[in-house]
C-alpha positions as CSV (number, residue, x, y, z in Angstrom):
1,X,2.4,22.7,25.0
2,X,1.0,23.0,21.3
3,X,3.2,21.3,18.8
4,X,3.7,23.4,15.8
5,X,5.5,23.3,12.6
6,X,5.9,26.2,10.3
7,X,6.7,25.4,6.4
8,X,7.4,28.4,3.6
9,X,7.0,28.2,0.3
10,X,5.6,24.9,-0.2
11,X,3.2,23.7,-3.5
12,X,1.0,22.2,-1.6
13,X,-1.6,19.9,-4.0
14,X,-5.1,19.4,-2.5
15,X,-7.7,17.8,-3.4
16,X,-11.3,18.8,-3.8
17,X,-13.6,15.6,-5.2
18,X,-11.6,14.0,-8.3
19,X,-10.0,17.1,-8.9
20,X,-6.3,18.2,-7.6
21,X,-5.8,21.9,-6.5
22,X,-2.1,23.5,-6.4
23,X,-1.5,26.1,-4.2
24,X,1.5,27.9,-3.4
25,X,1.6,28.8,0.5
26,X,3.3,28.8,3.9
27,X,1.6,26.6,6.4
28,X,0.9,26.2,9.8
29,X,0.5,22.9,11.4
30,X,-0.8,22.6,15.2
31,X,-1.2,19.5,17.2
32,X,-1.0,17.3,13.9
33,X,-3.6,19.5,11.8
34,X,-3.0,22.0,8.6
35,X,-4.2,25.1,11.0
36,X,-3.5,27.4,8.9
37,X,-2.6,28.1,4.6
38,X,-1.8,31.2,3.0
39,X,-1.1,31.7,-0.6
40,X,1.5,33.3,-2.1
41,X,2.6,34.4,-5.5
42,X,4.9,31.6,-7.1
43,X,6.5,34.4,-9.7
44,X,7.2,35.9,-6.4
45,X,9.2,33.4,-5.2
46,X,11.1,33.1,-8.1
47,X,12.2,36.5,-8.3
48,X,13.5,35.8,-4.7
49,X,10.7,38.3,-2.9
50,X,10.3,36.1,-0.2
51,X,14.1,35.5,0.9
52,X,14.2,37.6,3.7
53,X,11.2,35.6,5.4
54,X,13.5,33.0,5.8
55,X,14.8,31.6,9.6
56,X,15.6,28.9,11.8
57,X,12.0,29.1,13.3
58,X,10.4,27.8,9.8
59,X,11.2,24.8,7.3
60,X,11.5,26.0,4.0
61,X,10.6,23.8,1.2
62,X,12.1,25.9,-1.3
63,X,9.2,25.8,-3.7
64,X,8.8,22.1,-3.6
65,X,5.7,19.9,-4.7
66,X,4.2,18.5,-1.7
67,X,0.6,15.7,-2.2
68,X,-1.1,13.1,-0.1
69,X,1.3,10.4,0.9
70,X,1.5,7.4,-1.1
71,X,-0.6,4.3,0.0
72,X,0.3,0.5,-0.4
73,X,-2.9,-1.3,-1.0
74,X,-1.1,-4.7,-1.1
75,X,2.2,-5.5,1.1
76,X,3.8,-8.5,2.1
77,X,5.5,-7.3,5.1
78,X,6.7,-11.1,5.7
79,X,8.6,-11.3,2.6
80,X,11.4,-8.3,3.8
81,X,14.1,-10.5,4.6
82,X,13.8,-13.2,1.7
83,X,17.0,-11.1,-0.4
84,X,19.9,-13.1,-1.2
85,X,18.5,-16.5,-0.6
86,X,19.4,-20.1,-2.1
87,X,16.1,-21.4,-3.5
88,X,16.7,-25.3,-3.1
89,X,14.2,-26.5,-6.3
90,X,12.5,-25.5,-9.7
91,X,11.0,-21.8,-9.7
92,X,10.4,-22.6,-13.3
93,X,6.7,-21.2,-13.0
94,X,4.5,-19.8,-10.2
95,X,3.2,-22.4,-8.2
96,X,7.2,-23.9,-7.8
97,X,8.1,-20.3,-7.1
98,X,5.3,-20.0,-4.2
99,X,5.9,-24.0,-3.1
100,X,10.1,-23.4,-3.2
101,X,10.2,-20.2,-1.8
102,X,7.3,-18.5,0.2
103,X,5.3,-21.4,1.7
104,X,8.8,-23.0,2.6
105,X,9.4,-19.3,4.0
106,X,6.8,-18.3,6.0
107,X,6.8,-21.6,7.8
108,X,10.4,-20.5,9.1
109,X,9.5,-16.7,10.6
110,X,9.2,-16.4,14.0
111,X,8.4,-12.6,16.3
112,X,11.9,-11.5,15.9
113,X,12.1,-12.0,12.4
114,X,8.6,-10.8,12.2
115,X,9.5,-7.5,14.0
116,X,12.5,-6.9,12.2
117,X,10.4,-7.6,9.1
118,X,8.5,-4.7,10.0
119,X,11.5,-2.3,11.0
120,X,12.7,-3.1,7.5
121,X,9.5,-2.0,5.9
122,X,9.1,1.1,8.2
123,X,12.9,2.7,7.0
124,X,11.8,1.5,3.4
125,X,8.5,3.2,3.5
126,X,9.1,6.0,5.0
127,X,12.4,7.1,3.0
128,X,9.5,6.6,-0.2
129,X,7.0,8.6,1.2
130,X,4.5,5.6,1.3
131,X,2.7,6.2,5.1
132,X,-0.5,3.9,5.0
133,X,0.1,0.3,4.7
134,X,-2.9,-2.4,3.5
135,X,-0.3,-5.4,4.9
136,X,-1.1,-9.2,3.7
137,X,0.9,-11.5,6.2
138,X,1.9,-14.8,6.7
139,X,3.6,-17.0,9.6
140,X,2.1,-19.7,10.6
141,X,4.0,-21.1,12.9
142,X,3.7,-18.1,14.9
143,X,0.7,-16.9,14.4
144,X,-0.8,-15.5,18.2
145,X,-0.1,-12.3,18.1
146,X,1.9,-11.4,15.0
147,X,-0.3,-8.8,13.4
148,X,-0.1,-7.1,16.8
149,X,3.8,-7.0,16.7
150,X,3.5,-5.4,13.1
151,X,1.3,-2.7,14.0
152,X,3.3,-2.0,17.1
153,X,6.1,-1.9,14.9
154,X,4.5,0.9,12.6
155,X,2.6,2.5,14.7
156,X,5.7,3.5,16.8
157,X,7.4,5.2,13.6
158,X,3.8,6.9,12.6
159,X,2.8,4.9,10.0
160,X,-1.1,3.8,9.3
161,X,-2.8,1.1,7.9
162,X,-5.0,-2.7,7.8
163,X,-3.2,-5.8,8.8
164,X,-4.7,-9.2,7.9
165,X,-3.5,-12.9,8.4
166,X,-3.5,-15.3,5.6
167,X,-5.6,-17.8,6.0
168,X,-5.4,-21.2,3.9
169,X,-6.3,-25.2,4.5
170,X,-2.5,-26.0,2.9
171,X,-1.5,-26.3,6.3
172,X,-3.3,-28.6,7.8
173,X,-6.6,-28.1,10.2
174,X,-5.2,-26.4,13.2
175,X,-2.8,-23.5,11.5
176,X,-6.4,-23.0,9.7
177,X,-7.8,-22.1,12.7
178,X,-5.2,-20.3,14.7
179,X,-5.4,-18.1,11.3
180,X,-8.6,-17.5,11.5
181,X,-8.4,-16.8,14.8
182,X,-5.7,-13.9,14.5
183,X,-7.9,-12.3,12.3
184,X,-10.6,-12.6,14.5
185,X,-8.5,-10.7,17.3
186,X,-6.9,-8.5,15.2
187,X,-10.4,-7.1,14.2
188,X,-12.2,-6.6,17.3
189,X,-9.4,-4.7,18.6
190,X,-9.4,-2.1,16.1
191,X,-7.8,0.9,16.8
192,X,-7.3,4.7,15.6
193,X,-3.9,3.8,13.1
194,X,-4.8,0.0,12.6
195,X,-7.8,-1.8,11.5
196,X,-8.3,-5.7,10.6
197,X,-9.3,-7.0,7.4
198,X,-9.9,-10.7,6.6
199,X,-6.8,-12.0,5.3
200,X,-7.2,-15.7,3.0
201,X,-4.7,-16.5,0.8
202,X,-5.9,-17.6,-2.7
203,X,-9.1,-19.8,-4.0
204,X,-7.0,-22.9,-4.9
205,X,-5.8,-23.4,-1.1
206,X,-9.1,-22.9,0.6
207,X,-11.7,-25.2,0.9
208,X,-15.6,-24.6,1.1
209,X,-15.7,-25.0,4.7
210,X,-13.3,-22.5,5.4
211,X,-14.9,-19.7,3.1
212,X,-18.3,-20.7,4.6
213,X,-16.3,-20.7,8.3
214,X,-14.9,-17.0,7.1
215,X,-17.9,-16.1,5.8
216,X,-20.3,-16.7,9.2
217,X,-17.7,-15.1,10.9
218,X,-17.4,-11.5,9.4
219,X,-20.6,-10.6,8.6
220,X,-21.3,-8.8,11.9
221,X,-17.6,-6.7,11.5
222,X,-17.6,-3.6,9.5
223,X,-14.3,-4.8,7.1
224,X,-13.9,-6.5,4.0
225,X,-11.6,-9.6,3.1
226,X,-7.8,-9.4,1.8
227,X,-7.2,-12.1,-1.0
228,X,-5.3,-12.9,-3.7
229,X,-7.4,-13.5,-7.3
230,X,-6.3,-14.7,-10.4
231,X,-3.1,-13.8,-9.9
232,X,-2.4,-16.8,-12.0
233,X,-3.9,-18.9,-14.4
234,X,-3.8,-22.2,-11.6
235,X,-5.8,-20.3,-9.5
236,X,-8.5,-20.9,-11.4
237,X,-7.6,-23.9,-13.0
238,X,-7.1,-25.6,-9.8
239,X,-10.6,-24.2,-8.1
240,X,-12.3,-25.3,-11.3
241,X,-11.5,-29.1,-11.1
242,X,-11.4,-29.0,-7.3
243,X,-14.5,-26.7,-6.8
244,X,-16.5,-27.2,-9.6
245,X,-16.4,-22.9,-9.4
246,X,-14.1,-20.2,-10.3
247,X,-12.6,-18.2,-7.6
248,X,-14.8,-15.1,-8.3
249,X,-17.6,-17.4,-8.1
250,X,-16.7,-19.4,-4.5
251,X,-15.9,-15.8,-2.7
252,X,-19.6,-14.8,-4.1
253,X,-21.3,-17.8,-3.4
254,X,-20.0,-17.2,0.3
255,X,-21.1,-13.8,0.4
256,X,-17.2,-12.8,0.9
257,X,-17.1,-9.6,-1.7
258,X,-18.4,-6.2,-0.6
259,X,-17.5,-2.5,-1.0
260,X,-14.5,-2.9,1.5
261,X,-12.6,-5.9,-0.3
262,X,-9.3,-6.2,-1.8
263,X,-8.9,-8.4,-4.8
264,X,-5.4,-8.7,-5.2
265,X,-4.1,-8.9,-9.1
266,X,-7.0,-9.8,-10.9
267,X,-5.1,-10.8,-13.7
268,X,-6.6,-13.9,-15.3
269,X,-10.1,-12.6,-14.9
270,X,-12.9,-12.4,-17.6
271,X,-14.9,-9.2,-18.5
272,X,-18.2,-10.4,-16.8
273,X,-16.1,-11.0,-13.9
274,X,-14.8,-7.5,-13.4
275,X,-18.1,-6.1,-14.2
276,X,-19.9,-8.0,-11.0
277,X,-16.3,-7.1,-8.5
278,X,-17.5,-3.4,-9.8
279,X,-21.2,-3.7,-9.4
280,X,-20.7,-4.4,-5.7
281,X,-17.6,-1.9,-5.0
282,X,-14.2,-4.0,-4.5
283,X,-11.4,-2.8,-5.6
284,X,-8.4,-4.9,-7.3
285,X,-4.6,-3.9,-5.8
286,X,-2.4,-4.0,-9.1
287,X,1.2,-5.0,-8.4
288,X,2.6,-4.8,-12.0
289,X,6.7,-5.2,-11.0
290,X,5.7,-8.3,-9.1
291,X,3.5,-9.8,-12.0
292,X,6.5,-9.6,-14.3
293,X,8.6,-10.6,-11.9
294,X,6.7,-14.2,-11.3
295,X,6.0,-14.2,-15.2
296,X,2.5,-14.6,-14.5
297,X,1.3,-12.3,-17.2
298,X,-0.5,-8.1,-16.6
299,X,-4.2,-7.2,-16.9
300,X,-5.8,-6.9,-19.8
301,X,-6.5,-3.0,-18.7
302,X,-9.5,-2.4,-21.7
303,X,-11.0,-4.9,-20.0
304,X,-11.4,-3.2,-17.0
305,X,-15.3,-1.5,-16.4
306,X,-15.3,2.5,-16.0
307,X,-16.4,2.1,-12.4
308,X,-14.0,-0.4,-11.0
309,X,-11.9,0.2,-8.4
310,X,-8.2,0.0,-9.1
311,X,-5.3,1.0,-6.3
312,X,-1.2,0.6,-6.7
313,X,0.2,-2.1,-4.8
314,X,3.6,-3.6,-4.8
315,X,2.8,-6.9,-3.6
316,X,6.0,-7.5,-1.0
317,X,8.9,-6.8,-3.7
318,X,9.3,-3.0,-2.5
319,X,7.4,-0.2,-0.8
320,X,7.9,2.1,-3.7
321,X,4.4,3.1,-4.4
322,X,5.9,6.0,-6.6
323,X,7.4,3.3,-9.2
324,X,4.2,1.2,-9.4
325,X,2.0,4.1,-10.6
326,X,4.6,5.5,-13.2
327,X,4.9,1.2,-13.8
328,X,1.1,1.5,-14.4
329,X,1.3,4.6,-16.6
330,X,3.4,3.3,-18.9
331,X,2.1,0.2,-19.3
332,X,-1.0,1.7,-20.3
333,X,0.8,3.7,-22.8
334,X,2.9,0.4,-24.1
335,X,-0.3,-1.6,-24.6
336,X,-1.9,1.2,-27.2
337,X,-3.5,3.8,-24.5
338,X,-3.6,7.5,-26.3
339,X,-1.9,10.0,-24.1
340,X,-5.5,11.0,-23.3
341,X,-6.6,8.0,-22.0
342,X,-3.6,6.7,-20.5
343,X,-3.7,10.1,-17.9
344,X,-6.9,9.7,-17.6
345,X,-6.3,5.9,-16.2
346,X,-3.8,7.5,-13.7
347,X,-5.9,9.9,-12.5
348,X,-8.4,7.3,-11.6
349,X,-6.3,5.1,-9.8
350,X,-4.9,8.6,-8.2
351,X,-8.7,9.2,-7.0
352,X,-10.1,5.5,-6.8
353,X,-7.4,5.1,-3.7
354,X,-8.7,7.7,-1.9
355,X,-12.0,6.8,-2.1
356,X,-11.0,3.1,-0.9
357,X,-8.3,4.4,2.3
358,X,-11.3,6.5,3.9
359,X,-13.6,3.3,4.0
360,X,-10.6,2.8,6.6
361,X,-9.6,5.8,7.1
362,X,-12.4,8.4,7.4
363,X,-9.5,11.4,8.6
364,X,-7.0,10.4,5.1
365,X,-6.3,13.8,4.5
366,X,-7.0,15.7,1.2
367,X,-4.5,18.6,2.5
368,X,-7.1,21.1,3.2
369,X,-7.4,23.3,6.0
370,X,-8.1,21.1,9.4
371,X,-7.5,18.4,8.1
372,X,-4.8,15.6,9.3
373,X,-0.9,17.2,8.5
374,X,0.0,14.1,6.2
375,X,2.0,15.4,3.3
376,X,5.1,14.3,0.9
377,X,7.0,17.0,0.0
378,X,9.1,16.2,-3.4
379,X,12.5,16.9,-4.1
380,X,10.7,18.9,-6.8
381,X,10.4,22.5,-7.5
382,X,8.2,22.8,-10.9
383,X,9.8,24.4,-14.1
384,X,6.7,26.4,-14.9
385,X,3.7,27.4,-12.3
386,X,1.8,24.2,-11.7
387,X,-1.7,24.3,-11.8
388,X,-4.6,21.6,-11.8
389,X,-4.1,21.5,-15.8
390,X,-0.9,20.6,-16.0
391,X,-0.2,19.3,-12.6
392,X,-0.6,15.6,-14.0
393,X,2.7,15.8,-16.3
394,X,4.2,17.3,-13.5
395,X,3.6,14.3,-11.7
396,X,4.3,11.5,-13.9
397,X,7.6,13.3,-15.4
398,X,9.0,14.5,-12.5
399,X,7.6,14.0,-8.8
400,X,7.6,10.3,-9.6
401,X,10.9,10.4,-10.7
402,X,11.8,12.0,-7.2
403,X,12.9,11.2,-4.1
404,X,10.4,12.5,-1.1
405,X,12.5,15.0,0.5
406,X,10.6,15.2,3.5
407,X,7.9,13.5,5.4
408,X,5.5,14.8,7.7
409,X,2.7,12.3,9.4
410,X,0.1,13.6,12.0
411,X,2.1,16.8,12.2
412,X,5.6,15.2,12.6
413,X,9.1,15.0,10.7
414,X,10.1,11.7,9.9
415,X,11.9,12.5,7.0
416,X,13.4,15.7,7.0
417,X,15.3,16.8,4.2
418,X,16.4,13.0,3.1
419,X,17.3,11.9,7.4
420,X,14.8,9.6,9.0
421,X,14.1,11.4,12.3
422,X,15.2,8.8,14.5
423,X,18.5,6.3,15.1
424,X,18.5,4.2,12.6
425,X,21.7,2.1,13.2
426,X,20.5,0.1,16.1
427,X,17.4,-0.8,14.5
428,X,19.4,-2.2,11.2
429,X,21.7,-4.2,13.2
430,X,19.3,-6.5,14.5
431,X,17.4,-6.4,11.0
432,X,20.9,-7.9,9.4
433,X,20.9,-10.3,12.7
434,X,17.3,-11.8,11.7
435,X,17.9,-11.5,8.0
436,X,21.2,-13.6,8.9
437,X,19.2,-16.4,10.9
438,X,16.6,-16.6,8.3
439,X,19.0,-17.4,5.9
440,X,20.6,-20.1,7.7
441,X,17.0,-21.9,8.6
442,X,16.0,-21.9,5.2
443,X,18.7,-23.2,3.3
444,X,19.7,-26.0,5.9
């Protein structure tokens, strides 16, 4: 039996190249597919024309925005459970904050709070309309096997995306390996909703024999590496007088960087430096709430090169990938950006992640006919007819200052009309239960 899904009156926005195209329709999705779109007349609509089209056998969006879903480039799926924690020790700057708090953390998770982890993230996501996860993790006292309990964990609540394991030499030999090692196994099971990346942690906790290690070890697997860079000044500071290099500089004189790389942050990173992670197609995650959060300092954005990558990330502190761009937008604006520019920086990062999610994701949809039924749909109906001129204010002054009112992945509710599509209450019980025994190891 054919699983369809009827939807009136929708704005759907698609996208043809770098350019977004409105269109108001009714749809028909079939086995997970847009099967079928037929324009309307949005004056139409308005003038209440189309109200007697209306029953139980369609959804009706009520003349609401609907786009791609939202994409987190850089997640800490890990970190879900550190709320409301007593941090024994200084978090006076960033490397206290990550000694105090997240290397004392991750040390402490085991599959249960892993899982639950996960759960977390999956409600969190969803109810934000962010689908496709790029996840960094970290547990290395349970390593065998973790990434696969994350992506069973999405994958069962139709969520997307690359899980990596974070590799670094602070703890000790052996965890080195068995990190590697999960990598390794993560990758060469790759699967339709989840692919492996190479996950390492940061410059200043990896030694050269590790990144040459890495290095031998990927080049025969179709994926790029997952690392944090400059995301403050002691990464490069440290590498410098331990290395005699600068991070950039170690991950290329390992041949680590290519066209399928995540450089997460970026922020203490020189002009020529940008230019060569452009020249050979990275792309760096910006996570601008977490940045000010850890008081590590933003990117220098008119340093950036016209061609480099840039995607919206949020780094672990939420999945609200909504908040980061408008965060982005208006930073751009606060630092001098004309009103010109600073859209025009938007709608590159809106373009430069698509780009990036189909070297994953070949089937991300762009909401046009046959293509994968993935689609937000905003609790938005625009003021005025939206069109690809003005769609962009639209956006930054309204839909991102929405809720999604419904989400539909591979042709499926899972957020209809503000309800996840599933029992929820048994899953958050044992969330609280895990968040409740984390607590208790770590401030014992």
């Amino acid at each position: 039996m054919k699983n369809i899904i009827y939807i009136k009156n929708i704005f759907l926005v698609q996208i043809a190249g770098n350019q977004v195209n409105p269109v108001f329709c009714d749809l028909k999705i079939e086995d997970g597919k847009i099967a079928e779109i037929i324009p309307k007349e949005f004056n139409a609509f308005v003038n209440g024309e189309y109200d007697s089209e209306i029953s139980k056998d369609y959804y009706d969006a009520k003349g609401s925005v609907a786009t791609i879903p939202m994409i987190n480039f850089h997640e800490h799926i890990y970190s879900r459970l550190a709320k409301g924690l007593n941090i024994k020790g200084s978090t006076e700057n960033f490397h206290k904050i990550l000694k105090n708090l997240w290397w004392k953390l991750d040390l402490m998770l085991d599959e249960d709070m892993i899982r639950a982890s996960a759960l977390m993230t999956v409600f969190e996501s969803i109810r934000n309309g962010t689908t496709y996860i790029f996840d960094h993790h970290s547990s290395p006292n349970s390593t065998k096997g973790s990434l696969k309990v994350i992506a069973d964990t999405l994958s069962e609540f139709g969520l997307r995306g690359t899980i990596c394991f974070e590799v670094t030499d602070r703890n000790g030999l052996e965890l080195t390996k068995q990190a590697v090692q999960e990598n390794y196994d993560f990758i060469e099971s790759n699967g339709e909703n989840f692919k492996g990346m190479f996950g390492l942690h940061a410059s200043f906790t990896l030694k050269d024999q590790t990144l040459r290690f890495v290095s031998n070890l990927i080049k025969d697997f179709e994926t790029g590496i997952h690392i944090h860079l400059c995301e403050d000044k002691i990464d490069r500071e440290i590498s410098e007088k331990k290395f005699d290099a600068s991070p950039l500089e170690r991950l290329f004189k390992f041949n680590l960087v290519n066209s399928k790389s995540i450089l997460a942050h970026g922020i203490h990173l020189k002009k020529k430096e940008y230019r060569k992670i452009a020249e050979i197609g990275a792309a760096i995650a910006l996570n601008p709430d977490s940045n000010m959060n850890n008081s590590v300092g933003l990117p220098e954005f008119k340093k950036f090169p016209a061609k480099l990558k840039l995607l919206p990330g949020t780094d672990g502190m939420h999945s609200n990938i909504s908040k980061t761009i408008k965060q982005l937008f208006l930073l751009y604006r606060h630092y001098g950006g004309s009103f010109a520019d600073t859209f025009s920086f938007l709608q590159r990062i809106y373009f430069n992640q698509i780009d990036f999610v189909k070297k994953y994701f070949d089937d991300f949809t762009t909401l046009n006919l046959n293509e994968r039924a993935d689609l937000i749909i905003w609790d938005y109906v625009p003021v005025n007819q939206l069109t690809a001129e003005n769609f962009w204010g639209h956006f930054v002054y309204a839909v991102l200052e929405r809720q999604p009112k419904t989400v539909i992945q591979n042709g499926k509710f899972y957020l209809k009309d503000f309800q996840l599509q599933f029992n929820v209450d048994s899953f958050e019980k044992e969330i609280i239960k895990q968040g409740m025994r984390l607590k208790e190891k770590f401030e014992s």
